[in-house]
C-alpha positions in Angstrom: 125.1 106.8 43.1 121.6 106.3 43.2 120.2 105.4 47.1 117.6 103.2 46.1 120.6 101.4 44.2 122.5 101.3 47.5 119.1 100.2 49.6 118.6 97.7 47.0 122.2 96.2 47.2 121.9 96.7 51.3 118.8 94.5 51.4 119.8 91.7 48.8 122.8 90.6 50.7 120.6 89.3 53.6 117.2 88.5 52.3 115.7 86.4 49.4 113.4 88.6 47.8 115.2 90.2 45.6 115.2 89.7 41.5 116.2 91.2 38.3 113.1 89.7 37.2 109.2 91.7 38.0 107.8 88.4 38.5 110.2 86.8 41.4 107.6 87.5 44.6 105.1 85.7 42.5 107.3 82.8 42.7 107.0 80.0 45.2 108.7 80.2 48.4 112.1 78.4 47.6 111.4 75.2 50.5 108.3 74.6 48.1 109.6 74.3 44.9 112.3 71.4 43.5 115.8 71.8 43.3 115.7 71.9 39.5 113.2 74.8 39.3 115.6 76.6 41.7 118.7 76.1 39.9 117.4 77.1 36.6 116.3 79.9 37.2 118.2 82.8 37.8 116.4 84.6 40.4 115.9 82.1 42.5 119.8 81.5 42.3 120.4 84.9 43.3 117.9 84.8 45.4 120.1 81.4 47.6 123.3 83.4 46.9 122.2 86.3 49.4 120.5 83.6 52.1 124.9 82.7 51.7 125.8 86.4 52.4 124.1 85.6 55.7 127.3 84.2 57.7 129.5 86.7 56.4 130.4 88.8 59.6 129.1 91.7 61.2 131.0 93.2 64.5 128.0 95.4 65.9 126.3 94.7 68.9 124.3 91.0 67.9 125.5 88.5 66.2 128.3 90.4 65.2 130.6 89.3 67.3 129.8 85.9 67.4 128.7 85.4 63.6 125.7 84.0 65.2 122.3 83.5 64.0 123.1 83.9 60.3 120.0 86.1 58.5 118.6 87.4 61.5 119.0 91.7 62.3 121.9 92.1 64.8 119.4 93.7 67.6 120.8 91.7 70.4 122.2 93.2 73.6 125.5 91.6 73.2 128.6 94.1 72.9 131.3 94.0 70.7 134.8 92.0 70.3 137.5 94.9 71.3 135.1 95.2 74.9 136.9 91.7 75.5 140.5 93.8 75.5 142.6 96.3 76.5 141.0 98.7 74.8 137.6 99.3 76.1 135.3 97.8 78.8 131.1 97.1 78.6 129.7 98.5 81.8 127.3 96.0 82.5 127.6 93.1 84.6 125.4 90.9 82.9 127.2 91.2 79.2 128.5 87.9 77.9 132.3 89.9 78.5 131.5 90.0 82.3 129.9 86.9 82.4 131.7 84.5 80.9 135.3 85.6 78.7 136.7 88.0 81.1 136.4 85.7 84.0 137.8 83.2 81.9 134.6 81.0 81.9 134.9 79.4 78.6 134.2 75.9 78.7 133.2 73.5 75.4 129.6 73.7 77.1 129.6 77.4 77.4 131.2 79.5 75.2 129.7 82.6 74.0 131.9 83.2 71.0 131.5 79.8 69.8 129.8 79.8 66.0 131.2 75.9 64.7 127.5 74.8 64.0 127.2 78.2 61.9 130.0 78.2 59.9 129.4 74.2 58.7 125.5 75.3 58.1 127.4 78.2 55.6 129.7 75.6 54.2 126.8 73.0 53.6 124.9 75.6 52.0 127.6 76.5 50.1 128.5 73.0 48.7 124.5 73.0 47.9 124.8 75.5 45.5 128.0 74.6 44.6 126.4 70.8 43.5 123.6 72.0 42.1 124.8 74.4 39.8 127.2 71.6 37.8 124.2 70.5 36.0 122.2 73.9 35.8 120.6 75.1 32.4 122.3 78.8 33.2 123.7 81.5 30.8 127.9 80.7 31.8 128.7 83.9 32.5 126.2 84.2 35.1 127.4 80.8 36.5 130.5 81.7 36.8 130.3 84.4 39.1 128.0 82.8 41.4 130.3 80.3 42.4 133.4 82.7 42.1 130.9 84.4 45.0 129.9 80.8 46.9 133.6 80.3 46.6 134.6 83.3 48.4 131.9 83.1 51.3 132.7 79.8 52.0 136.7 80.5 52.2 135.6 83.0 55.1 134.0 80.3 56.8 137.2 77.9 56.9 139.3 80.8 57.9 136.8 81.8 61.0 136.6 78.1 61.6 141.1 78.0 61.5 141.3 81.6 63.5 138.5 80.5 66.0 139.3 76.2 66.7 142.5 75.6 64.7 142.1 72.2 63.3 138.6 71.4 61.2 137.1 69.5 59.3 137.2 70.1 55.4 134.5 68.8 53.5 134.7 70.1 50.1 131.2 68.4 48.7 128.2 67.9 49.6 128.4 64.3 51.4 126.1 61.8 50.6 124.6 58.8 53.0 127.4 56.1 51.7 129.9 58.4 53.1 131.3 58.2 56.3 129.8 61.0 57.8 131.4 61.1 61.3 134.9 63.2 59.8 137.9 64.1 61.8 139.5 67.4 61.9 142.6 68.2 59.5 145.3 70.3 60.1 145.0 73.9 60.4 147.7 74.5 57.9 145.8 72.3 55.7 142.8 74.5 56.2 144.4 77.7 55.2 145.8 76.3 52.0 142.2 75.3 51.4 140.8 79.2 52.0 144.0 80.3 49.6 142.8 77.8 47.2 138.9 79.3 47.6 140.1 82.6 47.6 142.0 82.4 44.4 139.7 80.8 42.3 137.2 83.4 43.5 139.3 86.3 42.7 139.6 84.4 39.1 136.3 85.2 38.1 135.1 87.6 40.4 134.4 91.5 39.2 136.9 94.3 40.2 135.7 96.9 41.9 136.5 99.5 38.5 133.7 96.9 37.3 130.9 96.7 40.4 127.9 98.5 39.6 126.4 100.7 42.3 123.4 98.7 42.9 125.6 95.5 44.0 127.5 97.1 46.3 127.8 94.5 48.9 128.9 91.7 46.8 131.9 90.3 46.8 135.3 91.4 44.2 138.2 90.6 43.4 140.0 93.1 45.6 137.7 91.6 48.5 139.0 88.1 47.7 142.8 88.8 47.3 142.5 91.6 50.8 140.4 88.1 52.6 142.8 85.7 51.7 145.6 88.4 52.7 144.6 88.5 56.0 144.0 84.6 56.2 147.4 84.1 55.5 148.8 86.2 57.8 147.2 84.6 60.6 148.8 81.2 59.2 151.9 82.8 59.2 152.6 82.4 55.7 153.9 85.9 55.1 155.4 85.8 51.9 152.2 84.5 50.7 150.3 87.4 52.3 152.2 90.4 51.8 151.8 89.2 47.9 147.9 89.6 48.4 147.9 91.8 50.3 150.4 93.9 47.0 148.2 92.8 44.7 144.8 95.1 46.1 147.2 97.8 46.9 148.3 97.7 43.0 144.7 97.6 41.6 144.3 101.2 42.4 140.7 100.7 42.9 140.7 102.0 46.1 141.8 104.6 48.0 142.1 106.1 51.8 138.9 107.9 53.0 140.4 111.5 54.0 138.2 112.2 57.0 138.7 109.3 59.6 135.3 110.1 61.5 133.6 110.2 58.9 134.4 106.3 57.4 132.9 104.9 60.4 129.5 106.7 59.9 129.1 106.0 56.4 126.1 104.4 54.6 128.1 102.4 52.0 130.0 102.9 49.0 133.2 104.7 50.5 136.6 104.0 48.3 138.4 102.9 51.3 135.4 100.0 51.8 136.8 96.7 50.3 133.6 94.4 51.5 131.5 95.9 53.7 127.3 95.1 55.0 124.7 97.8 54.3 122.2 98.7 56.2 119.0 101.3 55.6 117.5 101.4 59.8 114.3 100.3 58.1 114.3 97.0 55.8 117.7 95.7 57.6 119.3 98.1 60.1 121.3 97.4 64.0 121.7 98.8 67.2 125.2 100.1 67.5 123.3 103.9 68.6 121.3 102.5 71.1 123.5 100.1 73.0 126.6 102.7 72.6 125.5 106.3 72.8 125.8 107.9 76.0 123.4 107.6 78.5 122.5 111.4 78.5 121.8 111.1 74.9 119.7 108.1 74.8 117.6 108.5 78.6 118.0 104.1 78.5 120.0 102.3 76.7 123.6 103.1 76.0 126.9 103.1 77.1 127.9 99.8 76.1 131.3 100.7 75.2 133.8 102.7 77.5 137.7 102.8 76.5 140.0 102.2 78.9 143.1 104.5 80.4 145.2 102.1 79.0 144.2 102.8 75.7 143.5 106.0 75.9 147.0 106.3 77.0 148.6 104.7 73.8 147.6 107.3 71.5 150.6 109.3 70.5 151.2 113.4 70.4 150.7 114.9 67.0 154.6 114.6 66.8 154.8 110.7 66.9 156.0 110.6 70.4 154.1 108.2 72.4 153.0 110.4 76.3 156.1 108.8 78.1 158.6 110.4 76.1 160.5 113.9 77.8 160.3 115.5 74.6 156.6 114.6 73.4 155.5 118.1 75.0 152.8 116.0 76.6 150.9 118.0 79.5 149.2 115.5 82.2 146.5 118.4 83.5 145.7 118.8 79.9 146.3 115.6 78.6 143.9 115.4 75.5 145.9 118.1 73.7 148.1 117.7 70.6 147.3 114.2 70.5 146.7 111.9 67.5 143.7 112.9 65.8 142.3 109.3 65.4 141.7 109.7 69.5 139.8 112.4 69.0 137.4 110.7 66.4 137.6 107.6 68.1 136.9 108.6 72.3 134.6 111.1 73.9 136.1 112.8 76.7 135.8 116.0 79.4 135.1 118.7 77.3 134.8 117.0 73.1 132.3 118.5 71.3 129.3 116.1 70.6 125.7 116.5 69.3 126.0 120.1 70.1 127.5 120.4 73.4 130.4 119.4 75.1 131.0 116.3 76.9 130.7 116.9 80.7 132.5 114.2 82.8 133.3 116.0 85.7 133.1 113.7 88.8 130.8 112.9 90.2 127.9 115.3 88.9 128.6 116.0 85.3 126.2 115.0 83.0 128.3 112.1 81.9 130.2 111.5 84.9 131.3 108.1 85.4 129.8 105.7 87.7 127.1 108.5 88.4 124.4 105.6 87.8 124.4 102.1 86.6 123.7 103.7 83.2 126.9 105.7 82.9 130.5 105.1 81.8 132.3 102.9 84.1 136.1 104.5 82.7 135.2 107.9 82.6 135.3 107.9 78.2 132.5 107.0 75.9 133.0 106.2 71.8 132.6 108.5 69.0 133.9 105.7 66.5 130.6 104.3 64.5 128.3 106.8 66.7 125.7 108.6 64.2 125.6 112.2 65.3 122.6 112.4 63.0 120.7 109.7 64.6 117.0 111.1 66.4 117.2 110.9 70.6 116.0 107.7 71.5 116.9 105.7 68.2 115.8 102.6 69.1 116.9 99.0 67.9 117.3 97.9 64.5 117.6 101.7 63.6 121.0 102.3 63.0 122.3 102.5 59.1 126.1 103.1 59.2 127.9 100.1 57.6 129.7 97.2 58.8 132.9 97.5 57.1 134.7 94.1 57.9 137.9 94.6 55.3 139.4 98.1 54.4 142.1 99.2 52.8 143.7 100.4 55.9 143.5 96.9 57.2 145.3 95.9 54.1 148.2 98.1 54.3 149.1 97.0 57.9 148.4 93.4 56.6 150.9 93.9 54.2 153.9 96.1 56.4 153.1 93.2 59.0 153.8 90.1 56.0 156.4 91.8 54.6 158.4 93.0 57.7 158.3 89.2 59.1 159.4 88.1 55.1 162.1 90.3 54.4 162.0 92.6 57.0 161.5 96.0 57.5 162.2 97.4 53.4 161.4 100.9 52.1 157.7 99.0 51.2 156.5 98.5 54.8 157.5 102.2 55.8 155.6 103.4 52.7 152.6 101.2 53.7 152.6 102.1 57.1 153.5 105.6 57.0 150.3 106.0 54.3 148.0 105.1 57.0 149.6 107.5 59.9 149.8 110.2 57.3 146.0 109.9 56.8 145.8 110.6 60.0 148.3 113.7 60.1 150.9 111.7 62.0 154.6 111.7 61.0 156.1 109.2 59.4 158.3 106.9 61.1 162.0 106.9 61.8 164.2 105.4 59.3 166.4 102.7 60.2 164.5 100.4 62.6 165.2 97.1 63.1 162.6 94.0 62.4 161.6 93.5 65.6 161.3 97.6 66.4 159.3 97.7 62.8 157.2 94.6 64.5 156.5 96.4 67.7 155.4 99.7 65.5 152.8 97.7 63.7 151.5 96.3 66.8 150.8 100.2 67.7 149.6 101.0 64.8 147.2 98.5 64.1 145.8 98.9 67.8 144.9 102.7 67.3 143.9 102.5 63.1 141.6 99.1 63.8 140.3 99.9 67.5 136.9 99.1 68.5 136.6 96.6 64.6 137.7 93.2 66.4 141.3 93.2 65.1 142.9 93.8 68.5 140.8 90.6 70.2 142.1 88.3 67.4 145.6 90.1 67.2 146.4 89.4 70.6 145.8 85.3 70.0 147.5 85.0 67.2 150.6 87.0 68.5 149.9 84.7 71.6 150.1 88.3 73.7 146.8 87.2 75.6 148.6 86.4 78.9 151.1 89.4 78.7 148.4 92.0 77.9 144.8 90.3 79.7 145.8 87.8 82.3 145.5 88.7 86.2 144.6 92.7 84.7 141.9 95.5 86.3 142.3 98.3 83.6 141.4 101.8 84.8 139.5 105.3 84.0 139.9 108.5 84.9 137.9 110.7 87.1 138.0 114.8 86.0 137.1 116.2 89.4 137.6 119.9 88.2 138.8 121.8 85.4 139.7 125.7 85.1 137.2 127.8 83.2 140.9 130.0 82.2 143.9 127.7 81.9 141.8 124.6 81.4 143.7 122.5 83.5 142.2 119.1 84.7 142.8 117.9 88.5 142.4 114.3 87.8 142.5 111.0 89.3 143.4 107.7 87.7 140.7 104.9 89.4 141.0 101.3 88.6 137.9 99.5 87.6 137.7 97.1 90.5 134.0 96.8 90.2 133.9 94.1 87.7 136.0 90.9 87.9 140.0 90.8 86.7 140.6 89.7 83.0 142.1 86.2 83.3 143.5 85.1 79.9 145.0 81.2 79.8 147.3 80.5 76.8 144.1 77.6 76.0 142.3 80.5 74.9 144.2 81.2 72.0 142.0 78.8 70.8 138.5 78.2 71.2 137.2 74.8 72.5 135.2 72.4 70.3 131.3 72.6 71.0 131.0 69.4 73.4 127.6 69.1 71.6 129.7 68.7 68.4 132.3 65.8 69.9 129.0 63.8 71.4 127.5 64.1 67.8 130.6 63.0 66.7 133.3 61.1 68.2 136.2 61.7 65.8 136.5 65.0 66.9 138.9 66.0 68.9 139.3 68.7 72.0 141.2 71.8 71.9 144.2 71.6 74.5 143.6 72.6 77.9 139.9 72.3 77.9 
């Protein structure tokens, strides 16, 4: 596969300058020119398809986490979802975590996460093309797939809308002045069989992935429609429904496991196990997931932004299966980062891992790395390898960074699917063998036969937590299992502090430190939900507010 193919795909999902045709930037700029002229012409159809490819979702530092600011590079400063967890802590103070959702601040008039006004500017432009098209002069084939493609970004947009505020508004046409304008919100199970609907007739006419070409890597497939709406159903609980998607990308045999783990998470596009994912090139579009999340020692400013927790780093099992607590794990505690799951190891830097040519050096308080040695360094004790470019030049700056945003993998699917189908029929031969392909990826045993639905349940939970850390999952997993209070509420997670280690045995003395230097995570069962905008409900007084806000 070509790399100016790739670059070329990479750039066309987020700006409008690219064209089949050798003419299209000797076109007018599309606010210039009429509506007709744009809609006839193939470029500049293309050309508003990829502006829609804009509020599809990226989860690095910027507007990923938000789905803010549609079209614009994801520079910011902002950190990323799974920082808002168990999982991993941001060290600074004045990160929208700190600030405002681990305190519990959110409020309709400050909410950080909020992205209602983007997702209705996504639909709008969405039910644009969607309007125009009807009467285009357009080969019909090409027609087709551009709204199998509108379809498909616009069904993500309900479903972040449904997983974000529950209830919305549907408003499945462009609305003209003699309609009331001022709409209510329908019911969130009404919005998800609105996404199913989307996603279906997307996945009618959409390409498979057999089909793609390499250059338009980045678009949407079918695969990418049936895995979406597979994931949007399992939110709404409608397992049956989801584990039947979910099947029916697992069936295509158009993709496959990545073998090396570490190596997924630092790729530059195209990888089997990628079902939609957003390209970047560090020049003509790129992030700052190196800068904000390297260690300090290896960036001299930025960095850091990411540090894992005890807790977490606690959950990952022995090579065996048996999770640290069990007698019979063979778990040491003074060498506790032995034998264990081989996603930790490609996921967390710790005392001694091997990174950019040397070994991490934690060692309280001096090390190179040592925790809380300045306000640039780790405020657990562990850094991230997962995403981090060992390739990338000291000092990479922002909008630099070129790995790819993979927001739907087949991983992802296969839990999707043991989760639907465990809660639908319970735990069958098909949700071991979904399961267990994903823990055997990573070299760990399969699971014990004969568990019950609610042990199978509790497995997944595990699973999906170690597979999916530091994507998002585990922030929206935790609402929709309404485990937010049980897990976040009234918590101070904690690090660990190596203060020595011996040069022969290479035994740690260490000491477990809670992070008491930041506020406790308060989680209310309210947040579950967001709150509606209060901007949006003076706008418009049909809307409703969220309970408890």
């Amino acid at each position: 596969m070509k790399r100016t193919k790739i670059l070329l795909a990479l750039i066309a999902v987020f700006v409008i300058t690219i064209s089949c045709d050798e003419d299209f930037l000797e076109r007018e700029p599309l606010d210039k020119i009429s509506d007709s002229a744009v809609y006839n012409d193939e470029g500049y159809v293309e050309a508003t398809l990829f502006r829609l490819y804009n509020y599809m979702p990226i989860g690095f530092p910027g507007r990923g986490q938000s789905n803010q600011q549609p079209g614009r590079d994801s520079n910011g400063f902002t950190s990323i979802l799974d920082n808002n967890t168990d999982i991993a802590l941001t060290k600074s103070g004045w990160i929208e975590s700190w600030r405002h959702i681990r305190p519990g601040n959110i409020t309709p008039t400050n909410n950080p996460l909020d992205n209602w006004k983007e997702c209705y500017e996504g639909i709008y432009l969405a039910n644009l093309i969607l309007s125009n098209l009807v009467e285009a002069d357009l080969d019909a084939n090409f027609k087709t797939r551009i709204i199998a493609e509108v379809n498909f970004v616009k069904a993500f947009q309900y479903f972040d809308l449904a997983r974000r505020y529950g209830d919305a508004p549907i408003i499945r046409e462009i609305q003209s002045l003699e309609e009331d304008l001022l709409v209510s919100r329908d019911p969130v199970s009404e919005v998800y069989t609105y996404v199913d609907e989307l996603f279906t007739a997307a996945a009618t006419d959409l390409p498979s992935k057999a089909n793609l070409p390499d250059s338009e890597v980045g678009r949407a497939t079918k695969e990418a429609a049936w895995a979406f709406n597979g994931r949007a159903q399992l939110f709404a609980k409608n397992y049956a429904r989801s584990a039947e998607l979910s099947k029916m990308v697992m069936d295509s045999g158009n993709h496959t496991l990545a073998v090396d783990y570490e190596a997924l998470f630092q790729s530059h596009g195209g990888d089997s196990e990628a079902i939609f994912e957003v390209l970047f090139d560090g020049v003509n579009k790129g992030h700052g997931m190196d800068r904000i999340m390297l260690p300090f020692s290896y960036r001299s400013d930025w960095g850091a932004q990411c540090n894992p927790t005890q807790e977490f780093v606690d959950s990952y099992e022995m090579t065996n299966g048996l999770s640290i607590s069990d007698a019979a794990s063979g778990y040491d505690p003074l060498r506790p980062y032995e034998n264990r799951d081989s996603r930790f190891h490609a996921t967390v830097l710790y005392q001694g891992a091997e990174f950019i040519g040397r070994p991490m050096d934690v060692i309280f308080p001096d090390g190179i790395d040592a925790p809380l040695r300045t306000g640039l360094h780790s405020i657990t004790g562990y850094y991230i390898r997962k995403f981090m470019d060992q390739s990338a030049p000291f000092g990479v700056n922002f909008g630099e960074s070129k790995q790819s945003w993979m927001e739907m993998r087949l991983a992802e699917v296969l839990l999707n699917y043991a989760e639907a189908q465990n809660e639908a029929v319970g735990p069958d031969a098909s949700v071991y063998n979904a399961i267990n392909q994903v823990r055997n990826r990573a070299g760990q045993p399969d699971l014990a036969a004969g568990l019950s639905q609610s042990e199978m349940f509790d497995k997944i939970v595990h699973e999906r937590k170690i597979e999916l850390a530091l994507e998002g999952h585990r922030f929206w997993d935790l609402k929709r299992w309404n485990m937010g209070v049980e897990i976040l509420n009234d918590k101070i997670f904690t690090g660990m502090k190596v203060l020595s280690v011996d040069d022969v045995s290479g035994e740690m003395e260490l000491e477990r430190f809670p992070v008491d230097n930041r506020p406790t995570t308060v989680y209310f069962e309210r947040f579950n939900l967001f709150p509606i905008p209060q901007s949006e409900i003076e706008k418009n007084p049909n809307l409703t507010q969220n309970p408890g806000y």
